[in-house]
C-alpha positions in Angstrom: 30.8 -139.9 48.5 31.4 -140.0 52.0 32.5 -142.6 54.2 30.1 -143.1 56.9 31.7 -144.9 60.4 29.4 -146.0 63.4 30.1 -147.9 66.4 28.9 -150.8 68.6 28.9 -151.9 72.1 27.2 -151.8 75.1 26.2 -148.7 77.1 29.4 -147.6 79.0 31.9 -148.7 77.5 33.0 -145.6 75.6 31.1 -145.3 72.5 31.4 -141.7 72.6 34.8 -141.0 73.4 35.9 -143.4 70.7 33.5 -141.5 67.9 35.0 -138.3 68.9 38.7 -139.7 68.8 38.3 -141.2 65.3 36.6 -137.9 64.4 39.8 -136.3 65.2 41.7 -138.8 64.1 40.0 -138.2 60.4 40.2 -134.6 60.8 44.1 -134.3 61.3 44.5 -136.9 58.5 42.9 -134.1 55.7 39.5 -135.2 55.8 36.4 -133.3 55.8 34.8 -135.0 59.4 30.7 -134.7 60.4 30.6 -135.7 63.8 26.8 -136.4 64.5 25.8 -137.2 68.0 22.0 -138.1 69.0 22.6 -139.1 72.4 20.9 -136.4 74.5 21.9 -134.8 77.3 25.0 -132.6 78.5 27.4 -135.4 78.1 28.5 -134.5 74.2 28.7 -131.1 74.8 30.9 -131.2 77.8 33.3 -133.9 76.1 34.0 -131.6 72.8 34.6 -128.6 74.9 31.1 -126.6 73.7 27.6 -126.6 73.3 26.7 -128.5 70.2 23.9 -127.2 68.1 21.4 -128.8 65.4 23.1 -127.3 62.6 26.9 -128.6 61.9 29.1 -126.1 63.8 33.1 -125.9 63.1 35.2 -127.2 65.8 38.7 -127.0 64.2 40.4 -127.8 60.6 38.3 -130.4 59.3 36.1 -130.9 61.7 32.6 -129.9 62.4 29.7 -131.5 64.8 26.0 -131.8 65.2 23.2 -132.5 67.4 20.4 -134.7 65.8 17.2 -133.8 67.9 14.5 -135.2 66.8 12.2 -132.7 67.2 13.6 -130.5 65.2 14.6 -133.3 62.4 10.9 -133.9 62.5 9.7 -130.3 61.7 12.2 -130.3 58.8 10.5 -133.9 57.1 7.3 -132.6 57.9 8.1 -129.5 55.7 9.5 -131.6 52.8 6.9 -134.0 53.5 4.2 -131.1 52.4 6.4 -129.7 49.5 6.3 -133.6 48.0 2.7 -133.5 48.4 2.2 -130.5 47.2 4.1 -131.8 43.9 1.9 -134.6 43.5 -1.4 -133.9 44.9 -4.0 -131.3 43.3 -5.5 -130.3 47.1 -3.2 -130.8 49.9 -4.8 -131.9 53.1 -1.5 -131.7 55.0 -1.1 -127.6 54.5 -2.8 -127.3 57.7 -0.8 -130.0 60.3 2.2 -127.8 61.3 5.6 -129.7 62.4 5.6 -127.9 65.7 2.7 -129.6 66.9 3.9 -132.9 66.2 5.0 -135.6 68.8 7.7 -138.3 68.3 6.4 -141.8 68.4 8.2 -144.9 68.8 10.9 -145.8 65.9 10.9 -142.2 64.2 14.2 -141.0 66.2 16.1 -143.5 63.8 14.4 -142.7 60.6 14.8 -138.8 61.1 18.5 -139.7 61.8 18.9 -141.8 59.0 17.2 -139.1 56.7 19.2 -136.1 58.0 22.5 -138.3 57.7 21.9 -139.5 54.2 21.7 -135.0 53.4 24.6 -134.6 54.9 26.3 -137.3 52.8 24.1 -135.9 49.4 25.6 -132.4 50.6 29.6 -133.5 48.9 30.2 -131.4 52.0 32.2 -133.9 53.9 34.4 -136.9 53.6 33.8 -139.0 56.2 30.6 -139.1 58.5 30.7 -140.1 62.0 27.5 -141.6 63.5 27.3 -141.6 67.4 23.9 -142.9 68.2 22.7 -145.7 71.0 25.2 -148.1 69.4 22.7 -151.1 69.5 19.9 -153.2 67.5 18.3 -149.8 67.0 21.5 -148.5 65.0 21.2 -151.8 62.9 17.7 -151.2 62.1 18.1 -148.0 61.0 21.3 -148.9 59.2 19.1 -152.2 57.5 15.7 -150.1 57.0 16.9 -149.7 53.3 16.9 -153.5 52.5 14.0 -153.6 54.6 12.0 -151.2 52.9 12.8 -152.0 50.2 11.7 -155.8 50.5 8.1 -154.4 51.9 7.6 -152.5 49.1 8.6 -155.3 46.3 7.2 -157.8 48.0 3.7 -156.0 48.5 3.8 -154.5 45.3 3.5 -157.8 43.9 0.9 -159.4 46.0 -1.4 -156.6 45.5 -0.8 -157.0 41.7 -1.7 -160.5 41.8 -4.5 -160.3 43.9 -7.9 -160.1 43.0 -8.8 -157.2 44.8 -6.0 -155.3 43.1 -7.2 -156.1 39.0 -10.9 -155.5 40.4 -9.7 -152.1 41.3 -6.8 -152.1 38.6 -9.5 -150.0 35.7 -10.9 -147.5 38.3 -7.6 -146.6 39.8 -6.2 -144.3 36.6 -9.5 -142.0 36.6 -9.5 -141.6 40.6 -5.8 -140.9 41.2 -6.2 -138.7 37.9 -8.3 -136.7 39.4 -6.2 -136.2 43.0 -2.9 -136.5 41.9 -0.6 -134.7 39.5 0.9 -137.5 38.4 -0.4 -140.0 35.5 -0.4 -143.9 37.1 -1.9 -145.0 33.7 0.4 -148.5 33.2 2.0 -149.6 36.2 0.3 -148.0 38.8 2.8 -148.0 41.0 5.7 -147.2 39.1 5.7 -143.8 38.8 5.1 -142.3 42.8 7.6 -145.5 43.8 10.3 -144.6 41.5 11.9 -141.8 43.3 11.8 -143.5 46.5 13.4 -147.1 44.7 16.4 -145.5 43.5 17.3 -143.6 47.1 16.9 -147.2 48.8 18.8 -148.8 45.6 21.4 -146.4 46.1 21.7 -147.0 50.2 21.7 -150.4 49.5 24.7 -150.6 47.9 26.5 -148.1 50.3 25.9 -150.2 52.8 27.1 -153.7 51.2 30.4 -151.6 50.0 32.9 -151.3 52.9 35.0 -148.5 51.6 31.6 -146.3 52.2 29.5 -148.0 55.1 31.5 -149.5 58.1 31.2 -150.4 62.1 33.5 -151.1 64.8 32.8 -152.6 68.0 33.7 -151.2 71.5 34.1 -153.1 74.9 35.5 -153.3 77.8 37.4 -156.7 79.6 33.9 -157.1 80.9 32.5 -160.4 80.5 28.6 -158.8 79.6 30.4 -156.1 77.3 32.2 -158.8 75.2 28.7 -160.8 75.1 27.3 -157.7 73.9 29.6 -156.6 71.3 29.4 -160.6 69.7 25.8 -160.2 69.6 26.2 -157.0 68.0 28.7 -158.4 65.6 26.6 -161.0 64.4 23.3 -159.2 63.9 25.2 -156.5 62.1 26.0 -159.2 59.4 22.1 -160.0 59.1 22.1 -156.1 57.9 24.9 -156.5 55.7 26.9 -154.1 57.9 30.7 -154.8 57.4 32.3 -154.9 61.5 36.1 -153.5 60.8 37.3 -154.6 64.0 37.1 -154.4 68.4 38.3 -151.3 69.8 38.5 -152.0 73.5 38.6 -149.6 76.1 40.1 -149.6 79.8 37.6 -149.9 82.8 37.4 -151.5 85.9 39.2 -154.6 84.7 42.0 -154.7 83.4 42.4 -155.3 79.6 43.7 -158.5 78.1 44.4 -157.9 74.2 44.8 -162.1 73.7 41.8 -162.8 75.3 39.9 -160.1 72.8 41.8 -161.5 70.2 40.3 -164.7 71.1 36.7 -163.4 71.3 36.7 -161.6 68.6 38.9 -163.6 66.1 39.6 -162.9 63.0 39.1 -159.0 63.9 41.6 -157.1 64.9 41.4 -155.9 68.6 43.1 -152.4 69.1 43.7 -151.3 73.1 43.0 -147.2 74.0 44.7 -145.9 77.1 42.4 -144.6 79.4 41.4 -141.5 78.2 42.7 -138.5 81.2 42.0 -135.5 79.0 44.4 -135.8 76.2 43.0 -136.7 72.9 46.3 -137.5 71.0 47.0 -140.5 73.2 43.6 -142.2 72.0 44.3 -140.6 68.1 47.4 -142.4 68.1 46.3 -145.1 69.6 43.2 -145.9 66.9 43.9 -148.5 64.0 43.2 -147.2 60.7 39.8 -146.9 60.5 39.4 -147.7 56.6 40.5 -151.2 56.6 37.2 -152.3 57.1 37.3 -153.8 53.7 39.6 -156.7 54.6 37.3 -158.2 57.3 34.7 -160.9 56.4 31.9 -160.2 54.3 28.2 -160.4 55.5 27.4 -162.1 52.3 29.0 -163.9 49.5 26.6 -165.2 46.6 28.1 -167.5 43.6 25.6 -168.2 41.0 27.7 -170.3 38.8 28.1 -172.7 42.4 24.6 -172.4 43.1 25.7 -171.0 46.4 24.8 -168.2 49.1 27.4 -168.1 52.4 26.4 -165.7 54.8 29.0 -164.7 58.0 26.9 -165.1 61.3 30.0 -165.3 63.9 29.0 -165.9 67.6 25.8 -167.5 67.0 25.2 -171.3 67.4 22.9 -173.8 65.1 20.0 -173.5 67.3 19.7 -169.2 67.1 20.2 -169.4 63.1 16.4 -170.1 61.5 16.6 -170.9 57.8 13.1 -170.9 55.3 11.5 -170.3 52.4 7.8 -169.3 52.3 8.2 -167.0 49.5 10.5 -166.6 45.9 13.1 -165.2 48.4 15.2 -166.7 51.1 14.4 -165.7 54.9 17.4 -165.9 57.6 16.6 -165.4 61.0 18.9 -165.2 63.7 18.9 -163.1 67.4 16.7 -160.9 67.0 17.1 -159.9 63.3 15.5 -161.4 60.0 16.8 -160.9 56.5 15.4 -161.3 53.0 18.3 -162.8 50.9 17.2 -161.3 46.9 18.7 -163.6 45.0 20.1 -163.2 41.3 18.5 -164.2 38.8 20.2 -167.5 37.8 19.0 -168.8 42.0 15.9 -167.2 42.1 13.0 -169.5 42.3 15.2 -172.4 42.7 14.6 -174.7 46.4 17.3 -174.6 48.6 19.2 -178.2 48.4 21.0 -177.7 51.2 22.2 -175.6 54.1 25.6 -176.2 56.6 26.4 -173.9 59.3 29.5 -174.4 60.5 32.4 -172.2 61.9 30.3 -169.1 62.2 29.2 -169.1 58.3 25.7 -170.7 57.4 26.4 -172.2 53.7 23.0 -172.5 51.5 23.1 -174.5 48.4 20.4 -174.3 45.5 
């Protein structure tokens, strides 16, 4: 299993520079390294020294690099897309959409990325993945779509069950899909076609709550809007169980002051880069160690013999964290992120008592 490292901040303050530095940093440790860049444009290419293509090119021991372009990701899904249909369904309808005519709309750059990284991981091809995307909410949404999607799809599952519409059309379904599909759907009709798809987002799931496989560091600069940035960033990350190893802070216009990082980001470490004049050891040896993710807080902490769920949200206040319960699961919303807490079994169902945010960790009793 591959360790897969991404990083946060905002735009400028040296997001890629620090991605390729680690990547090296992995490399010369005896790691197998993916470096995976989808920010487009020349920049990439001119900062590794050569023109990066789509399919993972060797850059030196250890180390090899990629360009994720959508447009070619998309031609690739679109072709697995028709072989899975093809596998279930007796006449295809999608034989005759080809992947080169297809556009990308809104929100599909981070789902192609997401798919092509989690192939690179199935691959056993390399030890640690490095992610250099936009760095921002969008990275979190594609690093939470597996709890996400996978909340849609229990969540609808069940209300269509339980609705009358769905047992009206529960006796009539087996015949009709019978008679399209490959598959039998006799039982739980559902079940079958779901299945495949449950255990992938099962499986990301727990990659992502585990930090010795799924981690993030923040980047800034002694900017005042950077740090704001890279606290936001830091607390919506928790709200997709996203483990934020520490602040790596780069030189700029202002000068750097470690304490009052320290201070800003507390309890994550803060490691200072030089500023980066063409030699790549001097950032290498100037990283932290980039597994030691695992001793920062955890997102999440859930103690069913207390009757207790703590989730970390540093750097927001009372008044941006939104706690309620409309359905058999707990909703958290703060910023500009909402998560579905699934309970175990011994809390599920069970009212929420109580709920204490204080010191950056919202504490909900049941």
């Amino acid at each position: 299993m591959a360790f897969f490292l991404t990083f946060l901040g905002k735009g400028g303050t040296g997001r890629t520079t620090v991605a390729i530095a680690a990547a090296k940093q992995f490399a010369e440790q005896g790691y197998r390294v993916l470096l995976a860049s989808q920010n487009p444009g020349p920049g990439f290419d001119l900062m590794m020294g050569a023109t990066i293509g789509t399919d993972p090119q060797e850059l030196g021991v250890n180390l090899k690099a990629v360009q994720l372009r959508s447009t070619v990701l998309l031609e690739a899904a679109w072709e697995e897309l028709k072989t899975l249909e093809a596998e279930y369904v007796r006449t295809p309808f999608f034989k005759t959409v080809f992947g080169q005519e297809l556009g990308i709309l809104p929100g599909m750059d981070s789902v192609l990325a997401l798919n092509a990284l989690s192939k690179y991981e199935a691959s056993g091809r390399y030890d640690v993945i490095i992610y250099d995307g936009p760095g921002d909410l969008s990275t979190l949404r594609m690093v939470g779509s597996p709890e996400i999607l996978s909340w849609y799809a229990r969540r609808f599952r069940q209300v269509i069950a339980d609705s009358d519409l769905g047992k009206a059309l529960s006796p009539f379904v087996q015949p009709v899909t019978a008679a399209v599909f490959t598959v039998n759907w006799a039982g739980d009709n559902f079940a079958e076609p779901t299945e495949r798809a449950n255990v992938v987002l099962d499986d990301a799931k727990r990659a992502i709550a585990d930090p010795n496989r799924v981690a993030a560091y923040l980047v800034t600069t002694g900017d005042d809007v950077a740090i704001a940035t890279a606290q936001y960033y830091w607390g919506s990350a928790q709200q997709v169980g996203l483990t934020v190893g520490g602040v790596i802070a780069t030189p700029a216009s202002l000068p750097l002051d470690p304490t009052d990082l320290q201070t800003a980001f507390d309890p994550l470490p803060v490691a200072a880069l030089p500023q980066y004049t063409g030699d790549w050891q001097a950032l290498v040896a100037a990283l932290p160690d980039l597994k030691q993710a695992v001793h920062a807080p955890k997102p999440i902490e859930i103690d069913p013999v207390m009757g207790q769920v703590k989730l970390f949200l540093p750097k927001f206040d009372k008044s941006q964290v939104k706690l309620t319960q409309y359905g058999p699961e707990v909703t958290i919303e703060a910023g500009d992120q909402r998560r579905n807490i699934f309970l175990p079994p011994e809390l599920r169902g069970k009212p929420v008592k109580a709920a204490k945010f204080q010191a950056g960790y919202l504490t909900i009793t049941f």
